[in-house]
N, C-alpha and C positions, 0 to 999 in steps of 0.2 A: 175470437178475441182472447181467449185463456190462453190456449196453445201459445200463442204469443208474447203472454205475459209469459208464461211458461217457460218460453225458450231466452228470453230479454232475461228472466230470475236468473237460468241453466247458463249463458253466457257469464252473469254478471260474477256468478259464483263463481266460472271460472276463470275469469279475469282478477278474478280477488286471489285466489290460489298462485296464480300466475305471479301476482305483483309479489305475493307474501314469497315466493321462492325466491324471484328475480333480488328481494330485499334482501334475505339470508345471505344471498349469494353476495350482493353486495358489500354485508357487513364482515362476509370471510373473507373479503377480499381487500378490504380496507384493513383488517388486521393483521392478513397477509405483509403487506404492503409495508405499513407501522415495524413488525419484525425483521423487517428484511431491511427497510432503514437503519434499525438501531442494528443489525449487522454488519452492514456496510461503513457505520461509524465506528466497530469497533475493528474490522479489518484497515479501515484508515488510519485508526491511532496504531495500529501491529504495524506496518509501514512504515509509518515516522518514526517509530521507535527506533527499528532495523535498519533503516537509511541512518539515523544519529548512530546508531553504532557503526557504520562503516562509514559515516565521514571519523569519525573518532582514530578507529584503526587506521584510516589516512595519515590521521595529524602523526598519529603514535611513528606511522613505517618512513613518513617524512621528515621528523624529528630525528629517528636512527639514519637513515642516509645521510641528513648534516653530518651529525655526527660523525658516521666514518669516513666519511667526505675529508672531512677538518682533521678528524685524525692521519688521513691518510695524506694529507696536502704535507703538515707538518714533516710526515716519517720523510717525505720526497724529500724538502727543506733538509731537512736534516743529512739525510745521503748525499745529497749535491754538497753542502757545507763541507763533509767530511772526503769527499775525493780526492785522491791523492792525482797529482799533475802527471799526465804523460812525461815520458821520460824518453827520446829517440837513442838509442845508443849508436854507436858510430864504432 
């Protein structure tokens, strides 16, 4: 009957040992977890940031093509205006 209490105690202990690592393990791993979250949030905010700046550069390279666009319509205007007429000589 000892023996068996003996080996029930020798179990019990090391199922305590057991739990107490399986928990550590647990708690590193939820804090793992936790850091890697707030990484993940700040690689998100780095993203949005860098997409706002290349829609921006968009607006910016899209506002300069009007532009020469419009400048360039005008300069056409203005040469066609300024042609002088064929002339056929005879």
């Amino acid at each position: 009957m000892d023996d068996h209490l003996n080996q029930l105690q020798f179990e019990h202990a090391k199922l305590m040992a057991e739990f107490d690592t399986a928990h550590r393990s647990l708690s590193e791993l939820c804090a793992q977890v936790s850091e890697l979250e707030e990484e993940v949030e700040k690689q998100k905010l780095v993203i949005s940031e860098t997409a706002e700046g290349k829609r921006e550069a968009i607006r910016q390279l899209c506002f300069s093509i009007e532009h020469y666009r419009s400048g360039y319509q005008q300069l056409r205007q203005l040469l066609q205006g300024h042609r002088r007429p064929l002339v056929m000589a005879t």
